[in-house]
DRENTORMI-765612 format. One record per residue (C-alpha): residue number from 0; residue in three letters; x, y, z. Coordinates in Angstrom, 2 decimals. Layout:
REC pos code      xx      yy      zz
REC NUM  Ala       X       Y       Z
...
// end
This chain:
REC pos code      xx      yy      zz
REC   0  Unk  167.84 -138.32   81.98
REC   1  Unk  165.91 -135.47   80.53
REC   2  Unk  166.27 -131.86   82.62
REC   3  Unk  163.97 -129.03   81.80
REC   4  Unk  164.97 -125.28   82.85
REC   5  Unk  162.67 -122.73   83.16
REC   6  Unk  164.22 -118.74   82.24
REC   7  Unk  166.08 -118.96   78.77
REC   8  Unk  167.94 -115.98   80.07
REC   9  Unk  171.11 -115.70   81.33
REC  10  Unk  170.95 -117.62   84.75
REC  11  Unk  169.08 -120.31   82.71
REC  12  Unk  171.19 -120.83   79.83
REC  13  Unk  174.64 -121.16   81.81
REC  14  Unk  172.95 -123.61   83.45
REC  15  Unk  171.57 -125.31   80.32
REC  16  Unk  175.28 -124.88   78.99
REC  17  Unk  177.34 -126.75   82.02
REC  18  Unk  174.75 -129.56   82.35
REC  19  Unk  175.24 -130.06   78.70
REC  20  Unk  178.88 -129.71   78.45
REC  21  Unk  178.91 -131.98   82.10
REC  22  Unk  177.23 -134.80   79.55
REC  23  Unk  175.53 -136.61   82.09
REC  24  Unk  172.03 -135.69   80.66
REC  25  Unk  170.43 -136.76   77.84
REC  26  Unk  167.94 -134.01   77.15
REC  27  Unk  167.87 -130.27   77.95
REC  28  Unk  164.52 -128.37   77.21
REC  29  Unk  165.05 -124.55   77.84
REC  30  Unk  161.71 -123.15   78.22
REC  31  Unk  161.04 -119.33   77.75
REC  32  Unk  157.98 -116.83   77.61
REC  33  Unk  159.46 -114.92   75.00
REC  34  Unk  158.87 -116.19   71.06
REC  35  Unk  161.61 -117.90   69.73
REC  36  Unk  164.46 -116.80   72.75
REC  37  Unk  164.74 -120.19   74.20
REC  38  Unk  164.55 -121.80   70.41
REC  39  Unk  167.49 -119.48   69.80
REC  40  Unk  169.48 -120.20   72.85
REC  41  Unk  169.16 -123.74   72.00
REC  42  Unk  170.38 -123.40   68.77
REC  43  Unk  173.09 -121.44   69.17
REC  44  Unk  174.23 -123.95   72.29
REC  45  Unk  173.85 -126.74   70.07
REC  46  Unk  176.60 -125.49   67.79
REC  47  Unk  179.04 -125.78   70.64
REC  48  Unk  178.57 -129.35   70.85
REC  49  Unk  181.23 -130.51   68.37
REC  50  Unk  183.42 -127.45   70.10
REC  51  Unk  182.82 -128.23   73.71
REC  52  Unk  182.66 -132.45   73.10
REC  53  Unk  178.94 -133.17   74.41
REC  54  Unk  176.14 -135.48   72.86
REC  55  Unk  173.58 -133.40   75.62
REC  56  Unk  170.13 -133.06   73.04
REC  57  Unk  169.08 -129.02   73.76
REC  58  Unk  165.60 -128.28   72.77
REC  59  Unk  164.26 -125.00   72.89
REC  60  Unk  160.38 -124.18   73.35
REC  61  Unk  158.12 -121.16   73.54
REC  62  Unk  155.52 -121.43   76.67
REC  63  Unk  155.02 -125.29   75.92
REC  64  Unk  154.85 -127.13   78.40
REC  65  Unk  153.95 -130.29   77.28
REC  66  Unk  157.69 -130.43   75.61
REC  67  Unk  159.06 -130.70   79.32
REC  68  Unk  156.75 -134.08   79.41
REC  69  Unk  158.93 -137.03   81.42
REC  70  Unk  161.65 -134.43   83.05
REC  71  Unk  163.54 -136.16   85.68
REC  72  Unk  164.35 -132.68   86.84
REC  73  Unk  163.17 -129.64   86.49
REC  74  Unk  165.09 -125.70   86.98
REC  75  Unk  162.92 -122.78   88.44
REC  76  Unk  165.13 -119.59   87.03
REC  77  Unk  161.78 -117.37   85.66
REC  78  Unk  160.89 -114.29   87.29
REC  79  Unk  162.52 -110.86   87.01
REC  80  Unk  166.29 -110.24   87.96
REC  81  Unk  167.15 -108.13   90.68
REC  82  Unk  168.21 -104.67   89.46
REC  83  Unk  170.97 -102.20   91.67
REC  84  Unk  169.43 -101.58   94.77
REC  85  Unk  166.85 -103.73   95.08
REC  86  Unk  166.87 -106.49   97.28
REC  87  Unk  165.57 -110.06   96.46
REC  88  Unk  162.64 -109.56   98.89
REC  89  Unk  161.31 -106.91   96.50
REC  90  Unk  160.84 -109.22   93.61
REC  91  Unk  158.24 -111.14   95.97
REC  92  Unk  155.10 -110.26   94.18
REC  93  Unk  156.10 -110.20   90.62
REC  94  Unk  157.90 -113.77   91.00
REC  95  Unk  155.72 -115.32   93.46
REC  96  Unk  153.11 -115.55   90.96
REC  97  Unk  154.89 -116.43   88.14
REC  98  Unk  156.78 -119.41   90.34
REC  99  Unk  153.43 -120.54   90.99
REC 100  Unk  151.98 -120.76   87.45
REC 101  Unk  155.30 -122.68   86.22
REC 102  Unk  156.03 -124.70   89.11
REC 103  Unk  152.07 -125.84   88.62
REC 104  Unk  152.56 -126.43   84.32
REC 105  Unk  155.99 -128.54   85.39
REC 106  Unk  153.78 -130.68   87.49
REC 107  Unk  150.99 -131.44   85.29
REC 108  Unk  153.51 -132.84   82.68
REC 109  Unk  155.96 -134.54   84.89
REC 110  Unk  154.50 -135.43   88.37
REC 111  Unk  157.12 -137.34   89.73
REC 112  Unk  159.72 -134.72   88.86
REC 113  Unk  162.41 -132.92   91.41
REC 114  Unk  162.32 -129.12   91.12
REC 115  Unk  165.00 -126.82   92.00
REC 116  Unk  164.24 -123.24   92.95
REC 117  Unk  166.18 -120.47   91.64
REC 118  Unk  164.22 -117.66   91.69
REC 119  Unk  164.42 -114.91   94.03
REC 120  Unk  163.06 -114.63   96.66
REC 121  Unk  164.70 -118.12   96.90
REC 122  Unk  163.64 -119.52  100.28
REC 123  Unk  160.15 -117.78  100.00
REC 124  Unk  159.75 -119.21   96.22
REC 125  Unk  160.85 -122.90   97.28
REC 126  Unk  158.70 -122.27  100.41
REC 127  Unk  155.64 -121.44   97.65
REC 128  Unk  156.54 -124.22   95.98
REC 129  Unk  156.06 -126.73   98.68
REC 130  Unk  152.73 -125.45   99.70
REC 131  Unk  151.13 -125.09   96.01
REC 132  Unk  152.51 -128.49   93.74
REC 133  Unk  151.78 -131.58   95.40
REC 134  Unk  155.52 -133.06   95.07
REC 135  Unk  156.93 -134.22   98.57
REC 136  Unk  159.29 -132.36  100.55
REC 137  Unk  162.16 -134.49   99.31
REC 138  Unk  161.95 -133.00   95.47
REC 139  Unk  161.29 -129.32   96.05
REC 140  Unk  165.26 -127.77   96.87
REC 141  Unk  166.60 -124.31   96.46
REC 142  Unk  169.67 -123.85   95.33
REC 143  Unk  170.69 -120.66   97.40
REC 144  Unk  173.10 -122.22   99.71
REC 145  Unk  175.65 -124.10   97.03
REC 146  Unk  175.84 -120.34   95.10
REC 147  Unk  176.80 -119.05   98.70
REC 148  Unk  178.89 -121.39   99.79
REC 149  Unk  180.89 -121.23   96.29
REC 150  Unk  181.16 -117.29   96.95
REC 151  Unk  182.33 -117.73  100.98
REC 152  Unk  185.08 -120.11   99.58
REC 153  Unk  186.26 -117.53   96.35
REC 154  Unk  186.59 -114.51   99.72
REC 155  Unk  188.35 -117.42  101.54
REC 156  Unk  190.80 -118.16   98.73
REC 157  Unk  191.63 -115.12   98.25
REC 158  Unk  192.25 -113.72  102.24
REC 159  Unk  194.48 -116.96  102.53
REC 160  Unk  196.41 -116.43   99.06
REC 161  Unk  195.45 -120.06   98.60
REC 162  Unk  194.24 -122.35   95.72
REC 163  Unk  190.65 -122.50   95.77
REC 164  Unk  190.83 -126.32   95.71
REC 165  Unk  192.53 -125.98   98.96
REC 166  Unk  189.26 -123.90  100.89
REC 167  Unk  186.25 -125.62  102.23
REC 168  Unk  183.45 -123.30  104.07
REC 169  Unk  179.41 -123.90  103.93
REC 170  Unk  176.73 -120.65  104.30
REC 171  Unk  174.15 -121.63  105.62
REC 172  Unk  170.44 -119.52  106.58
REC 173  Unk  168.11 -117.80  104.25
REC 174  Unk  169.75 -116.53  100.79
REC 175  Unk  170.08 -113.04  101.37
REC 176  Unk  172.00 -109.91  102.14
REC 177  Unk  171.42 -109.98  105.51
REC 178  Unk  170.34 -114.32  106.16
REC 179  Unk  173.38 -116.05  105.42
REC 180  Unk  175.09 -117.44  107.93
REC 181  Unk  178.65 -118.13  106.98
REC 182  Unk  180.21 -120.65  109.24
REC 183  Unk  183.66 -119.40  109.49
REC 184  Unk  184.28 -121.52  112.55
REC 185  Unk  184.15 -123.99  110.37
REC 186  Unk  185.80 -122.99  107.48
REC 187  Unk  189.24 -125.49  106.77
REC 188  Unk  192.03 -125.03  104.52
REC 189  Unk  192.96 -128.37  103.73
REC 190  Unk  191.33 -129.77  107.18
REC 191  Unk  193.08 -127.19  108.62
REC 192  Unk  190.93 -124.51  110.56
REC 193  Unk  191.25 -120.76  108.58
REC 194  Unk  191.50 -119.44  111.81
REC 195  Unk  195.15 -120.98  112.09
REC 196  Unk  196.30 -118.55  109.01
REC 197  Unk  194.58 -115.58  109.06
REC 198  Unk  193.00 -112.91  111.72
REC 199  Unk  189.40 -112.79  113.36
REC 200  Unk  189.13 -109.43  111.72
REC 201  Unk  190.11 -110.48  108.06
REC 202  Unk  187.84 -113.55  108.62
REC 203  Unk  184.65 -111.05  109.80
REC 204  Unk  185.59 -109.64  106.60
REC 205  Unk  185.66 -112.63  104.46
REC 206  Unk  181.80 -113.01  105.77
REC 207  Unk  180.73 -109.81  105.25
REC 208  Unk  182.10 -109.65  101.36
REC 209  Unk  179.99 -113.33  101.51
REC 210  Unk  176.69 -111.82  102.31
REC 211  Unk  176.66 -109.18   99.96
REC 212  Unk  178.24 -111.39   97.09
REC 213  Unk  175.26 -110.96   95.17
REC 214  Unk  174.58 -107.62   95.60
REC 215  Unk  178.05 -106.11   94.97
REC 216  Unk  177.68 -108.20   91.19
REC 217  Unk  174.57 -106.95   90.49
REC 218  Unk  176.00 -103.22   91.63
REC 219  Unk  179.06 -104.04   89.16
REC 220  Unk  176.72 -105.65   86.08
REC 221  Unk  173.46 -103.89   86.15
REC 222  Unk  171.70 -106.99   86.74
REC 223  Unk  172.30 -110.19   88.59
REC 224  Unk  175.10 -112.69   88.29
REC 225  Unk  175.01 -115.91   86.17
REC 226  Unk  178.06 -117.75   85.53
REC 227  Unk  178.23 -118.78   89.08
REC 228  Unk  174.53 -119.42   89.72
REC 229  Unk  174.55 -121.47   86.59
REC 230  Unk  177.48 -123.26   88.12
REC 231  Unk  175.50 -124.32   91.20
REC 232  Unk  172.50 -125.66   89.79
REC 233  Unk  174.35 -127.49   87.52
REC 234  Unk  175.84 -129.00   90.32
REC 235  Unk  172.94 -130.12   92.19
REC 236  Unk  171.26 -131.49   88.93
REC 237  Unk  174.04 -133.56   88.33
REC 238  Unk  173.93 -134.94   92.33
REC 239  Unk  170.53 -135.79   92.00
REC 240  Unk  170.62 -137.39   88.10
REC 241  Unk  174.38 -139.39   88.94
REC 242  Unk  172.93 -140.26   92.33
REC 243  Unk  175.93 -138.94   93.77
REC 244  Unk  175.20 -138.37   97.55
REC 245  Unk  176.94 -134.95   97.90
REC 246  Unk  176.52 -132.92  100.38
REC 247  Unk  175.37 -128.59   99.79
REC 248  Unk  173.83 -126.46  101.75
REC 249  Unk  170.22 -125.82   99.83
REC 250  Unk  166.64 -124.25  100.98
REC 251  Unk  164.58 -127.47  102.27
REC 252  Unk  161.61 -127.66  104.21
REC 253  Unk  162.31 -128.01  107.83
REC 254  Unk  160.35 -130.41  110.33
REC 255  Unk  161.91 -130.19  113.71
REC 256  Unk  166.04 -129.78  112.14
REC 257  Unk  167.37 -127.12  113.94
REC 258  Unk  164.40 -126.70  115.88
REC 259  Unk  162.10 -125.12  113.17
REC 260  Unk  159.09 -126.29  111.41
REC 261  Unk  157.42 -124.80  108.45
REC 262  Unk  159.73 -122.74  106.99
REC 263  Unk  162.47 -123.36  104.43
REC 264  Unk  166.07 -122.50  105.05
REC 265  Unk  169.48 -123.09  103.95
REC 266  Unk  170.87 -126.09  105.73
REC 267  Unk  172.91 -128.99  104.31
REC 268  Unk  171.61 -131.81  103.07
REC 269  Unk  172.64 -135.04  101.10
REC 270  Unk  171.66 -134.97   97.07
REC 271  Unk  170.87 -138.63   95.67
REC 272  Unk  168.24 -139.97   92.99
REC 273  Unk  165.30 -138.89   95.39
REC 274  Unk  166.55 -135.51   95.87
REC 275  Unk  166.89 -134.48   99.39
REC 276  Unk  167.91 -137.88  100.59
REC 277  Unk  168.61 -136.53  104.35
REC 278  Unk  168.95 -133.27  106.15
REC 279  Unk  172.40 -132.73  107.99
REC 280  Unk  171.98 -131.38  111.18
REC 281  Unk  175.07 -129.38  112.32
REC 282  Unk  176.16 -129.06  115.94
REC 283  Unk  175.77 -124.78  116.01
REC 284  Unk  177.58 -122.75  118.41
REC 285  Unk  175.46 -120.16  120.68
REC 286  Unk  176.22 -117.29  118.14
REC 287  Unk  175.08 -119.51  114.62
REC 288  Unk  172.03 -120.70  116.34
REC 289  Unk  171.11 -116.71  117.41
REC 290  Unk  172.10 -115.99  113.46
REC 291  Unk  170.15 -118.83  112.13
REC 292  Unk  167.11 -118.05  114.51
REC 293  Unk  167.50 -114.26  113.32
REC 294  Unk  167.46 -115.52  109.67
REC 295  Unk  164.52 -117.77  109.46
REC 296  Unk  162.51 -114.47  111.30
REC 297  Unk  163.60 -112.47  108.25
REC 298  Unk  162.69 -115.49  105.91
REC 299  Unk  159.05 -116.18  107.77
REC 300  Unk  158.70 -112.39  106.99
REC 301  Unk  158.96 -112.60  103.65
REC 302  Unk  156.65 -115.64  103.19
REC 303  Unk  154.33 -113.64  105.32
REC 304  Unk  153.69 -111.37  102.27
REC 305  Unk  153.13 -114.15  100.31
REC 306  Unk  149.43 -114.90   99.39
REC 307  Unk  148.73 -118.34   99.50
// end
């Protein structure tokens, strides 16, 4: 199982570093633009192995692509990070093209490889993706949804005073500010609904601390989050590579699901060996399906700018 990650910089190596120390992979290539960074990420993850108990192979490469040769799976983290302020739709036409470029280089030298989409803007990027590389809708996914979802259940956690183990919620919608759709009718502490321990108007809270999860760690950091995002791809990588057949929310190409077409979205979906083994569709309640329809309109207006 060999796993190639695009972005040697922070988003990218935590997620080089927990599929590694996760030890399901064989290889890791971390792949930067920079001379010698992803060489010296590498390294210096390598000399955790003995610390952190993991046989995971790290190479590190400098714009070569024919390194990533044979990748089962490949990690889309390139592209600028959102600064305070700016919103992920901003980063459209600096990341757009270089998505394209890398996404087309990944392709070349592993055709029958699943991609993952980190970069931001994540739907719209995954959505460029599916319309530039060749690869069936099955192995293009963004990973938007599982770092939501994993920030919904930290603000339900903590309004229930509960053990995160305990807390189960899904986001899904497009991956931003304003597009997630947390489903806090569904949300369950241990099968039990949230709504049983804690008010409407703490739980409206919980989702609006959800949907600006991002933005309120890029307004504390300077820059944008990474332990957590390296957490979630590392997450779906191992899905797909163990053949697990867990379910996340993640951006996938719609045909009909939830009664859109050409557009990718967060919904949730079933992770196996083929990637996207099937799309979950989820019975919505009047208000979700008016947030979901408001979402994708704010999603098909980013890929709108996009020029394909």
């Amino acid at each position: 199982m060999k796993v190639t990650v695009v972005g040697a910089g922070a988003v990218g190596a935590s997620c080089a570093e927990y599929i590694a120390i996760k030890n399901f992979a064989s290889e890791v290539v971390l792949l930067d633009i920079k001379e010698g960074y992803a060489e010296g990420k590498a390294m210096d993850l390598m000399q955790t192995a003995s610390l952190n108990g993991f046989d995971t192979k790290i190479t590190g490469v400098t714009n070569d692509y024919s390194k990533t040769a044979g990748s089962d799976i490949c990690v889309i983290t390139s592209g600028i990070p959102r600064k305070p302020g700016m919103t992920r739709e901003e980063l459209i036409g600096i990341n757009a093209g270089i998505v394209k470029d890398v996404s087309s280089n990944l392709v070349k030298n592993s055709p029958k490889t699943i991609i993952i989409v980190v970069s931001n803007p994540m739907d719209t990027m995954a959505y460029l993706v599916h319309k530039t590389s060749g690869l069936d809708k099955n192995k293009i996914i963004g990973m938007g949804g599982a770092l939501d979802s994993a920030r919904f259940k930290y603000r339900l956690a903590e309004a229930l005073d509960a053990p995160i183990s305990d807390v189960d919620g899904m986001v899904i919608g497009g991956h931003s500010d304003t597009g997630m759709v947390p489903l806090t009718r569904l949300a369950t502490r241990n099968s039990v609904p949230v709504s049983k321990f804690i008010s409407e108007e703490r739980l409206n809270q919980v989702m609006e601390d959800t949907k600006v999860g991002g933005a309120t760690l890029t307004k504390l950091l300077g820059t944008s989050a990474w332990y957590a995002p390296g957490a979630a791809v590392s997450a779906l990588v191992q899905a797909i590579a163990c053949d697990q057949k867990k379910m996340f929310p993640c951006s996938v190409m719609l045909d009909g699901e939830y009664g859109m077409k050409d557009i990718c979205i967060g919904a949730p979906v079933i992770l196996g060996r083929n990637g996207i083994e099937k799309i979950v569709e989820l019975e919505l309640n009047d208000a979700e399906k008016a947030h979901m329809k408001e979402s994708a309109e704010g999603v098909r207006s980013v890929n709108d700018l996009l020029e394909l």
